[in-house]
N, C-alpha and C positions, 0 to 999 in steps of 0.2 A: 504494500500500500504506500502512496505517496504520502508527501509531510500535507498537514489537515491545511485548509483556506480560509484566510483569514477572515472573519465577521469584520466586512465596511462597516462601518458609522460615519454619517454626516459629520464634520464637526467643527467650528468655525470658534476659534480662541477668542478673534478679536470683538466678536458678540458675546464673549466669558464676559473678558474682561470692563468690558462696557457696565458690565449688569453689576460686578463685584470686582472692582480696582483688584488688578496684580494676579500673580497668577495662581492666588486661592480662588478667584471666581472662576477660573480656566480648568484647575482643577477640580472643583464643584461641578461645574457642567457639565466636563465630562463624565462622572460617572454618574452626573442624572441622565444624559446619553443612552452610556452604555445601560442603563436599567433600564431603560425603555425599548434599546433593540434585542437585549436578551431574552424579554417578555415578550416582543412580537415572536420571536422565534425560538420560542420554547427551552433557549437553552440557560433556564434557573436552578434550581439549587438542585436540580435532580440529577444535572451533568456531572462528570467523574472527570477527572484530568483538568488539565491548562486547556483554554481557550485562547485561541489568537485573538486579537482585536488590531483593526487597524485605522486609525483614523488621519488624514491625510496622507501626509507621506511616514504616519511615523506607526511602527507596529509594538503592540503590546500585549503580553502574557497575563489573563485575568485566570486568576483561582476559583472557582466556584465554592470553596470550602469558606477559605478565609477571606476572601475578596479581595483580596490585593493585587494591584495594579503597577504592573514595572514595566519601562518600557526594554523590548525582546531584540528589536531589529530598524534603523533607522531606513524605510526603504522608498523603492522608485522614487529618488533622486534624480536619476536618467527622464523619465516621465516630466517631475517639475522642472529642470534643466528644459528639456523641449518647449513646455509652455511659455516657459521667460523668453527662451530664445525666439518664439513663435511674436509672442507680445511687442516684445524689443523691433523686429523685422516690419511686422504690421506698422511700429510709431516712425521707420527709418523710411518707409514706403509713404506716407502722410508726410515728413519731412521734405520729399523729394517732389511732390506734387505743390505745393507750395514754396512761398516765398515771404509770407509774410513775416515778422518779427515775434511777433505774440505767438504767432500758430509754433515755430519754430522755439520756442521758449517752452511753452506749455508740453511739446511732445520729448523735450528735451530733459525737463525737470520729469516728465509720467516716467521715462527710461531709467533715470537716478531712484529716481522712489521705488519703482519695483525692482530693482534691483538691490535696494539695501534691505528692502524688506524679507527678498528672498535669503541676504545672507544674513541677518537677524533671526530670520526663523531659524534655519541651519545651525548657525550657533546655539541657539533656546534650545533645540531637539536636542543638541549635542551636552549642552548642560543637564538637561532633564534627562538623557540616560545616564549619566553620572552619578547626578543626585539618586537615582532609583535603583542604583549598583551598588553603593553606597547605604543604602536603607536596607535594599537588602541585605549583605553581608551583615549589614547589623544585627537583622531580625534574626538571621540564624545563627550568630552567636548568644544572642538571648533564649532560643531558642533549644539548642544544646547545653546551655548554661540549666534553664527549667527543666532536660529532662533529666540533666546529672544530679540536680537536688531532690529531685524525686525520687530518686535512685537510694541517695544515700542516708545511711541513719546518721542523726544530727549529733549522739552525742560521742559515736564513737568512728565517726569519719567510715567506717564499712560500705558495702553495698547493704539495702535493708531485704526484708523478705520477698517483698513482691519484686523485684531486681532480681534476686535470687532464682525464684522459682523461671524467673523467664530465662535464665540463664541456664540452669540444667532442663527446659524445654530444649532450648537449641543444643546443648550438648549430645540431649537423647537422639535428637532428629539428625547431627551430624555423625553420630554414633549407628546409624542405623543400617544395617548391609554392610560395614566395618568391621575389622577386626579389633576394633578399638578398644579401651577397657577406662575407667577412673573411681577413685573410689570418693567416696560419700564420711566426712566425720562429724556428728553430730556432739557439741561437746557443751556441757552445764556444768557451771559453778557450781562447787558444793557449798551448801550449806548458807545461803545464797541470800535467803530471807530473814537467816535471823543474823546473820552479819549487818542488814541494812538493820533490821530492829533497834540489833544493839550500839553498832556506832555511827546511824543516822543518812537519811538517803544521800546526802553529799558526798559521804565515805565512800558507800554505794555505787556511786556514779563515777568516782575514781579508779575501783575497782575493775569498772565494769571497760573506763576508756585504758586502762593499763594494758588489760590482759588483753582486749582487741589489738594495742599495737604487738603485744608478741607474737598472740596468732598470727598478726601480717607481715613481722619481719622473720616468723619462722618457718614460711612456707616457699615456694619460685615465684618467679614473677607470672606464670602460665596458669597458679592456682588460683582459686574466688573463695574471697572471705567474708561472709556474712552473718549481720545481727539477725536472725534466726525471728529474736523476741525474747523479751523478760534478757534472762539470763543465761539464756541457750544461745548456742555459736553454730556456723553450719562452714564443713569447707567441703571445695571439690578438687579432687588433684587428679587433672585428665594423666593419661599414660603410663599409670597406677595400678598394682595389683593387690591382693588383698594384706599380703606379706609387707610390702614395702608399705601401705598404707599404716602397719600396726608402727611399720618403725618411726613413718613421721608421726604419729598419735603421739608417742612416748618420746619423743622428743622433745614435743608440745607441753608435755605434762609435767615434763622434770624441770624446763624450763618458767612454768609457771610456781610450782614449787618453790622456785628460786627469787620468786617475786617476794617483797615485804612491805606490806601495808604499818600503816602509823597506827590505826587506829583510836585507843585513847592516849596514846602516846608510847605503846608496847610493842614490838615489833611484831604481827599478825601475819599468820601463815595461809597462803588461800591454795585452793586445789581445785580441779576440774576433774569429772567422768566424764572417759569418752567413749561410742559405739560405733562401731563402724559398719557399712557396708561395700557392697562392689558391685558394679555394671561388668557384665549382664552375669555373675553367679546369681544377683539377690534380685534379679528381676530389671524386664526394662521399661518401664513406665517409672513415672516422680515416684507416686503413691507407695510403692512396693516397696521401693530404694529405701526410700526415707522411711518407712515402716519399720524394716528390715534393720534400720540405724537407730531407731529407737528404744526399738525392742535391746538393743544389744545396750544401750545405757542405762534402759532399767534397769536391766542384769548388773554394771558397773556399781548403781547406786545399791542396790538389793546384795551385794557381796562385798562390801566395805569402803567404797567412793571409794577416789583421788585410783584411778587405775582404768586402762581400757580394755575395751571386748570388742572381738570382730562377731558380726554376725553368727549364728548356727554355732557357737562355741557355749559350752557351760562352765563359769568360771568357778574356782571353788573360794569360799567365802575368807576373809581372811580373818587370824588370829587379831581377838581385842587387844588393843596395848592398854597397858596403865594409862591413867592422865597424867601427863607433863604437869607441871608448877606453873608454866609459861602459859596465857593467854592464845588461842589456835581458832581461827574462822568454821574447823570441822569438831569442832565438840559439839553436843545434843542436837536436837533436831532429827527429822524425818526425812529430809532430802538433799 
């Protein structure tokens, strides 16, 4: 198929700006214009894609979504070029049939005027695609600006869930007819809520942006780390098998370990359980994955936290220690 034709519109600037000085009236106009020929000819909000539009000599890209107007293509130059030239010849032909002073003045000043008008316009077009190259590049920098904050959880700089989940969409769907493999670490602070009880959601929330920077400096650059929710963490490490997934787990773990919170002013020890799964042993839909990584954390918290489980494993619970004298984020509590 060929490139689409552009929608004419009549459209005369210099009756913009007559009705509204400068060329906010020019620009007003025309898109009261263009809403009136897209309504003669059907093509409103129901249309899909860019719409050409072209009014004079100048062509323009309308969204039907968001309406925006940028100018696409400066054209048939060639065209208005011939009518000047056409213009010009007709006053040079009335010159030459006469003699008089005045006639000769008058067809002389009409040649000067349409001529500067035409490079006037030429210029304007030329400025208004700038300005509208210009606004665009803007828009979509605002525009990638809005979806990366959408994206991300505000207090621990991650990707957030809904980010997440669209990301192990595309992972499964690039994953598909592959021999591809990644695994899934589903990972929750222990003891999560009565840390925040006891030395208050501020504490909390230090906690919470710590241990996200380690999860993100202890992973590649190829892996996704996200805020999950509450206190759960989620990663994905493509090219991963269930083995190598335990090793980065426990990497993760001793390294948090190593973390130490202020708390009341005691040094506080925080821990994470994590459960793992794998693409495609634990299934290859989300649901299953992530089921599969859940279940295996329960297991983690259900046989003594701060320790990870792969999937399909049963772990054996570990020996109670005494209580330390020292102040610890994993004493009592349920989870």
């Amino acid at each position: 198929m060929g490139s689409p034709q552009p929608l004419c519109v009549d459209f005369d600037p210099r009756w913009a700006r007559g009705q509204i000085p400068g060329s906010l009236g020019e620009h007003l106009y025309r898109e009261h214009v263009l809403d009136q020929a897209l309504d003669q000819q059907g093509a409103g909000d129901g249309m899909k894609g860019v719409i050409l539009v072209r009014f004079g000599c100048a062509e323009y890209q309308h969204d039907p979504v968001t309406h925006i107007l940028v100018h696409h293509a400066l054209v048939d130059f060639a065209g208005m070029t011939s009518l000047l030239n056409e213009s010009i010849s007709k006053q040079i032909d009335r010159l030459a049939e006469t003699k008089k002073p005045s006639e000769v003045l008058a067809a002389a000043t009409s040649i000067l005027a349409e001529t500067r008008e035409f490079v006037t316009s030429t210029r304007q077009l030329e400025a208004d695609f700038t300005t509208s190259a210009e606004e665009m590049n803007k828009l979509k920098k605002e525009l990638s600006n809005a979806k990366r904050e959408a994206a991300i959880d505000s207090l621990t700089g991650l990707f957030n869930r809904r980010a997440f989940d669209r990301r192990l969409d595309e992972l499964l769907e690039a994953a598909d007819g592959l021999e591809g493999n990644f695994c899934l670490l589903l990972l929750d602070i222990d003891l999560f809520k009565e840390y925040n009880d006891t030395y208050g959601h501020l504490a909390g929330d230090e906690v919470l942006s710590r241990l996200a920077s380690v999860f993100k400096k202890s992973v590649r650059s190829c892996d996704y780390v996200a805020r999950y929710g509450g206190e759960e963490f989620i990663l994905v490490l493509p090219e991963i098998g269930p083995h190598d997934g335990v090793k980065a787990a426990e990497r993760i773990r001793k390294k948090v370990v190593k973390e130490k919170f202020a708390g009341d002013g005691e040094p506080i020890k925080v821990t994470v359980s994590v459960g793992i799964a794998s693409y495609p042993k634990d299934g290859d839909d989300p649901q299953a994955i992530i089921r599969h990584a859940d279940t295996a954390l329960y297991k983690a918290k259900e046989t003594g936290r701060n320790r990870v489980v792969l999937a399909g494993e049963t772990p054996k619970k570990k020996r109670k220690k005494s209580k330390s004298k020292g102040k610890a984020a994993t004493r009592g509590g349920s989870k």
